[in-house]
C-alpha positions in Angstrom: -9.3 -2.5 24.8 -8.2 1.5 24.8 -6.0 1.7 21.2 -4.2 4.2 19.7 -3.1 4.1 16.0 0.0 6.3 15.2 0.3 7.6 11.4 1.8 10.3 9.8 -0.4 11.0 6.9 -4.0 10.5 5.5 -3.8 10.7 2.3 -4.3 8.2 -0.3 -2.3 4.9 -0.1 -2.4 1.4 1.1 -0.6 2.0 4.5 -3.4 4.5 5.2 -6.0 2.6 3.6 -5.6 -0.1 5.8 -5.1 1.7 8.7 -8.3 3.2 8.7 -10.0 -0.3 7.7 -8.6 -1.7 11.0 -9.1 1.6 13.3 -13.2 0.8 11.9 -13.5 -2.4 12.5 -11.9 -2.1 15.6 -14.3 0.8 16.7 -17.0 -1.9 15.5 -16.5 -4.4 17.8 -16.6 -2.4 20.6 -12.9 -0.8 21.6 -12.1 2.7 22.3 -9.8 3.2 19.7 -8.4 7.2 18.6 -6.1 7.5 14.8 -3.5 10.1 15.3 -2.0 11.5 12.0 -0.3 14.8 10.9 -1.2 16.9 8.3 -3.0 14.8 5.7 -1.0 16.7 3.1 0.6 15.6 -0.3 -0.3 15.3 -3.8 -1.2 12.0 -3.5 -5.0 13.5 -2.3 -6.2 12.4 1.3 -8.3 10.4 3.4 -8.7 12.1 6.3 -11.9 13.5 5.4 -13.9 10.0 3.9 -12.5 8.1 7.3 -14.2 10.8 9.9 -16.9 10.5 7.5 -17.2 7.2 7.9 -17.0 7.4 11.6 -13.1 7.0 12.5 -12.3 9.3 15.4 -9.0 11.0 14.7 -6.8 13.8 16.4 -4.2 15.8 14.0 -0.8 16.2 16.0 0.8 19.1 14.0 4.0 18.2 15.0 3.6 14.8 13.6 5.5 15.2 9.6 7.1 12.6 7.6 9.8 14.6 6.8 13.0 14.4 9.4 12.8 17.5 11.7 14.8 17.0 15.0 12.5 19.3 16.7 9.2 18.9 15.7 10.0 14.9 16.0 11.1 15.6 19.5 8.2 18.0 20.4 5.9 15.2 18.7 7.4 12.3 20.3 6.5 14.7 23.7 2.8 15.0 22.7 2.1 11.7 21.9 3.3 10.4 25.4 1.3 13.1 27.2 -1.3 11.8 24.9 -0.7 7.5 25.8 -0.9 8.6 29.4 -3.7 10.4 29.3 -5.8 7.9 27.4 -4.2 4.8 29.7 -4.2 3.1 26.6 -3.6 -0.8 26.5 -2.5 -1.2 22.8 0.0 1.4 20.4 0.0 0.7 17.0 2.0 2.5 14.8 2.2 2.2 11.1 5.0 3.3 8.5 8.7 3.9 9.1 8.7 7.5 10.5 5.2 7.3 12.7 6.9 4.1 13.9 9.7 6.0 15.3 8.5 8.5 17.1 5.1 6.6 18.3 7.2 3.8 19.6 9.6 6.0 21.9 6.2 7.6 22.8 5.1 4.7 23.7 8.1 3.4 25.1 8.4 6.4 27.4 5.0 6.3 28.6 4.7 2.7 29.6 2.5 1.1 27.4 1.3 -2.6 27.8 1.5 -3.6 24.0 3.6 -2.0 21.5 3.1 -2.7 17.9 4.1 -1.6 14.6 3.7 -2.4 10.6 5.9 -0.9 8.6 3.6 -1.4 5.5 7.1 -2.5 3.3 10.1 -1.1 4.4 12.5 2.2 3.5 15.4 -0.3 3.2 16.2 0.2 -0.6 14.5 2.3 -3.3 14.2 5.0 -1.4 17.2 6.9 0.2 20.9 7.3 -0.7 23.2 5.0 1.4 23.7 6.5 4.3 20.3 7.7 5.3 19.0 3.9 4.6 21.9 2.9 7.0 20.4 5.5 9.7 17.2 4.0 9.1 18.0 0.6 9.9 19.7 1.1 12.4 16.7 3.1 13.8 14.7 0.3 13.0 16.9 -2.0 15.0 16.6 0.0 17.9 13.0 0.7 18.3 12.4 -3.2 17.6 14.0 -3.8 21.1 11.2 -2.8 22.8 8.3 -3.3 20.5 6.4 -6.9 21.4 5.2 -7.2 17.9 6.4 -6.4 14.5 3.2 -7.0 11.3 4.5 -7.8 8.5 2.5 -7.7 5.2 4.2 -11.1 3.1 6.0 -13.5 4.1 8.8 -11.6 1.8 8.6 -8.6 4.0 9.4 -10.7 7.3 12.2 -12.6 5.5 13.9 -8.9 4.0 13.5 -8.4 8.0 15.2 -10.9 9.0 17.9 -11.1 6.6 18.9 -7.6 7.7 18.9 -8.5 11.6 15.9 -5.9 12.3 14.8 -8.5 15.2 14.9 -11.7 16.0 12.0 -14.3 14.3 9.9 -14.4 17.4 8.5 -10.8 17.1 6.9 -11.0 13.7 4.1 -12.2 12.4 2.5 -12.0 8.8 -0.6 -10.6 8.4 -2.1 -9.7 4.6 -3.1 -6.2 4.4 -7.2 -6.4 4.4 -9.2 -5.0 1.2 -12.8 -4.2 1.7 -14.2 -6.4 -1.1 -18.1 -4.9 -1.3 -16.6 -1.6 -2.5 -15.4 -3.9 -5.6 -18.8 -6.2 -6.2 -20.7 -2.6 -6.0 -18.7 -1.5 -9.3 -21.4 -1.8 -12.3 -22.2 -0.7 -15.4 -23.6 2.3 -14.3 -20.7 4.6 -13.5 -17.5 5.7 -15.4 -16.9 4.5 -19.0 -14.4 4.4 -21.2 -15.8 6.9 -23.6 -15.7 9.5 -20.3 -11.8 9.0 -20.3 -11.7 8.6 -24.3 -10.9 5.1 -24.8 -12.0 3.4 -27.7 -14.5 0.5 -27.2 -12.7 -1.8 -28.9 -9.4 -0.8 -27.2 -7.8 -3.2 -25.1 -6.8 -1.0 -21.8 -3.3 -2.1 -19.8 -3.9 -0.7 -16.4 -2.2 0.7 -13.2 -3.2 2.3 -10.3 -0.5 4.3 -8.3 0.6 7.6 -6.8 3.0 9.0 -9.4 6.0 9.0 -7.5 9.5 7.1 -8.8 9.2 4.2 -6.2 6.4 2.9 -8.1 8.0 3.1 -11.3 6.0 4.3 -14.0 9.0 5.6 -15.8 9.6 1.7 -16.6 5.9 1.2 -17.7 6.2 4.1 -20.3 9.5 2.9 -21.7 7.8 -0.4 -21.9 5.3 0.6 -23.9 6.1 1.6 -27.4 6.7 -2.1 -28.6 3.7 -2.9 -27.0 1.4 -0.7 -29.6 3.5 -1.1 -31.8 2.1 -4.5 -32.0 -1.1 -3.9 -30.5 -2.1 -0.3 -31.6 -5.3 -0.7 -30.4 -3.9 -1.0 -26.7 -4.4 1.9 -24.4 -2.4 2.4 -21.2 -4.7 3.9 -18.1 -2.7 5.5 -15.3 -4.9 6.4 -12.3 -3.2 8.2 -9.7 -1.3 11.9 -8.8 2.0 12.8 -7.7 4.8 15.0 -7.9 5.6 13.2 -11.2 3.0 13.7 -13.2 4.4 16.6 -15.6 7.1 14.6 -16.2 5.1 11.4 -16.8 3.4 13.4 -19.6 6.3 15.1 -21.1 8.0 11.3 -21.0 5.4 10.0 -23.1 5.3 12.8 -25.3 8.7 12.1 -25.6 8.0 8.5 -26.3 5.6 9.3 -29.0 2.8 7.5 -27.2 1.3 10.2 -25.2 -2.1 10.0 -28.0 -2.3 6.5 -26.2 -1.8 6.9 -22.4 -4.6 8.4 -20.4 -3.6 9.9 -17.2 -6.9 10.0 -14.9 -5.6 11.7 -12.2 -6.6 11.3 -8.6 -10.2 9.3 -8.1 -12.8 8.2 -5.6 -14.1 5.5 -8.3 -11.4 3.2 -8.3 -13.5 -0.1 -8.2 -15.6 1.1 -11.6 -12.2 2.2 -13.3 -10.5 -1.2 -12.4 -13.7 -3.0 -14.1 -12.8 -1.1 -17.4 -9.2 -2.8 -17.0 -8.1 -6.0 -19.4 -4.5 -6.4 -17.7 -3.3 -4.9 -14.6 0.6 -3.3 -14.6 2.7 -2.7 -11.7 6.1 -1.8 -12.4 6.9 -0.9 -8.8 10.5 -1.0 -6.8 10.0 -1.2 -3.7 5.9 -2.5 -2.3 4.8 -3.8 0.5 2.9 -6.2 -0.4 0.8 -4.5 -3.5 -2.6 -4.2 -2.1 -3.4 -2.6 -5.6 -2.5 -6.2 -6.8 -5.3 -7.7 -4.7 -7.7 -4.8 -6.0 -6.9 -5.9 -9.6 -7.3 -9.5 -8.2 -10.9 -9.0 -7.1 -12.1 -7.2 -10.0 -10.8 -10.4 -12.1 -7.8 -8.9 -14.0 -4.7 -10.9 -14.5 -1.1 -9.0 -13.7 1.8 -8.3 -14.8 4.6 -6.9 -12.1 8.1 -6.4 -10.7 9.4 -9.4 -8.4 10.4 -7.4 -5.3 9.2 -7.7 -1.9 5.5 -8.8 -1.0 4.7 -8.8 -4.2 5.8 -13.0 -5.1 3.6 -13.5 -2.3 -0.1 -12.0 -3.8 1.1 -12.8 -7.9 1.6 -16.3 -8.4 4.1 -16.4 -11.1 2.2 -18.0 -14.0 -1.2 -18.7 -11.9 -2.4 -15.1 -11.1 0.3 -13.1 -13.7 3.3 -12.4 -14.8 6.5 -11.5 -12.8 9.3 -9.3 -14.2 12.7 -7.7 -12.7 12.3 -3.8 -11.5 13.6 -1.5 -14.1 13.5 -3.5 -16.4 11.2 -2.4 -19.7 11.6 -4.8 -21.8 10.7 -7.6 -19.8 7.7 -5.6 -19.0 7.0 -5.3 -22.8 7.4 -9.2 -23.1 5.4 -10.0 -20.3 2.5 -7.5 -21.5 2.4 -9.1 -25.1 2.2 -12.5 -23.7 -1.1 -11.9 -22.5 -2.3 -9.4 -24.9 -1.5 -12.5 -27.9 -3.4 -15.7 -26.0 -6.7 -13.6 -24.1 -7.6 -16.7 -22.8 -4.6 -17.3 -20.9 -5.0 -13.9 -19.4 -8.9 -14.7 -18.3 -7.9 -17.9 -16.9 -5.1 -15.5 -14.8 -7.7 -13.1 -13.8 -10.2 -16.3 -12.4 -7.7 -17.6 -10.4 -6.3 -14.7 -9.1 -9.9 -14.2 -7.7 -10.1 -16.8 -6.4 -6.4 -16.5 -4.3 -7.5 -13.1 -2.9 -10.9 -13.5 -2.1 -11.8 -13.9 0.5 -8.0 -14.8 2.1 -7.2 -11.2 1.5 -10.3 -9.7 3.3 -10.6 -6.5 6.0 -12.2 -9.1 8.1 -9.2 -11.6 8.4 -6.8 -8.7 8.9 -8.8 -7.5 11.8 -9.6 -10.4 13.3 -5.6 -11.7 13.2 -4.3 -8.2 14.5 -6.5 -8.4 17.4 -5.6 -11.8 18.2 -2.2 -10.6 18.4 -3.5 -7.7 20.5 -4.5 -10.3 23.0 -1.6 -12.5 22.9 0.8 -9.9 24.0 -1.2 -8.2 26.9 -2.1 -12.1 27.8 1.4 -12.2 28.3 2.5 -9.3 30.4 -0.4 -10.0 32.6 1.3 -13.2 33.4 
């Protein structure tokens, strides 16, 4: 099959992540397949560079931005269809809400056998102000019509889907976003420590892994975390990530009179390694996906504690794998995190089984192999 994949950044997150994963694989088994992305720009750090490294074969469409912009989003939506026609490709996939847009009208325009999109989550609250997640809907609504399939990440995402009347059942399907789990049995003794990042030995280390921006909600984690060392004053809390919020992060916990006791790591590349030198995993999210950090945490044997929205029910087993809490809400977050700070064995039973629920159902090589079947289903059809 000719592919085109339709993002409109490469920088670090689970939306790109993936997409790069399946653009690989894909490229792996054989198919001419091209990643088109706008600037890789953003705090967040990007990925651009480590998937041409790794042999992706991308082309930057300037025009391409996540922000809305009438006319570049017109003069993009222009060069992408020039760019479908000229590659007579078979397959457009486009991930995240504004790529999905603009590459499905491309792809619209210029004829294309099989349209597909995954939203990676959805811009449907958390996000915007009312009216501009009204607009986005209804966008959403639209471009459905003529898209054969729409990816969903849970079984939570497809069902927020379909309560909102995005499209009709038939069109979705749920696919887990795919985690490449050697990157995560690789992780050894040899790399970072937490003497590198001053953390006691001793200390036990609450951890999260996020871009510091407000939809993930580490505003809540801070607040939650007084009455947690209050009790535990041994506990340190290890935020890994950058953002546009990370000033304010600090000054919060200054504010807080905790900032002695949260390390902020900043952006890394060693992810798996700083995971390993995790006890608990924290998520205090809005809005996710599905949490592919979750499944991360999963592999690397940590149990979890994070907020009930979305996709998330669907990789935390409430009770089995972690803890489950409402979204801004820090004292249940506090609860929840002294539950499994008090009984450690409870929390390493957690952390087995939610091994064993991600790996290997939660694998790049299930994703890859349900997204083409999908692939084939719908060009089966039109050829009929």
């Amino acid at each position: 099959m000719r592919i085109l994949h339709i993002i409109t950044r490469m920088v670090v997150g689970g939306a790109q992540e993936n997409t790069m994963l399946t653009v690989l694989a894909q490229q792996a088994a054989g198919h001419e397949v091209l990643l088109v992305t706008g600037p890789s720009l953003g705090e967040e750090g990007e990925l651009e560079t480590r998937a041409r490294a790794l042999g992706a074969k991308i082309r930057v469409v300037p025009e391409l931005v996540r922000e809305l912009d009438p006319v570049r989003d017109l003069r993009a939506t222009a060069v992408l269809r020039r760019l479908i026609r000229e590659g007579n490709y078979s397959v457009v996939h486009t991930h995240t809400s504004k790529a999905g847009v603009v590459g499905r009208l491309a792809a619209r325009a210029a004829r294309t056998p099989a349209i597909i999109h995954t939203p990676h989550g959805h811009v449907f609250h958390g996000y915007f102000g009312p009216w501009k997640t009204a607009l986005f809907r209804e966008t959403e609504r639209f471009c459905a019509r003529f898209t054969d399939r729409l990816i969903m990440l849970t079984a939570n995402e497809q069902r927020e889907h379909l309560e909102l009347g995005i499209a009709p059942a038939r069109k979705f399907v749920t696919i887990h976003s795919g985690v490449d789990f050697s990157r995560f049995e690789k992780a050894g003794a040899n790399g970072t420590t937490r003497a590198d990042l001053g953390i006691p030995e001793d200390a036990t280390v609450i951890g999260c892994v996020a871009r510091l921006v407000s939809i993930k909600g580490h505003e809540y984690l801070l607040r939650a975390m007084p009455p947690v060392l209050q009790r535990f004053p041994k506990a340190r809390l290890l935020l890994v990530g950058d953002g546009p919020l990370t000033e304010p992060l600090r000054e919060l916990a200054r504010t807080l009179g905790i900032a002695d006791r949260v390390v902020f790591a900043g952006l890394r590349e060693d992810v798996p390694q700083l995971l390993r030198l995790m006890d608990l995993f924290a998520l205090a999210s809005l809005n996710e996906g599905m949490g592919r950090v979750l499944v991360e945490a999963g592999a690397c044997r940590l149990p979890s504690v994070a907020t009930r929205v979305s996709g998330i029910p669907d990789v935390i087993e409430e009770g089995v794998t972690g803890l489950l809490v409402d979204p801004a809400s820090p004292e249940q977050m506090s609860e929840a995190l002294m539950q499994l700070l008090e009984d450690p064995e409870r929390a390493r039973r957690m952390g087995e089984a939610a091994y064993r629920k991600v790996v290997p159902a939660f694998g790049v090589e299930a994703m890859v192999e349900r997204i083409e079947a999908v692939y084939q289903e719908v060009l089966a059809k039109k050829a009929r």
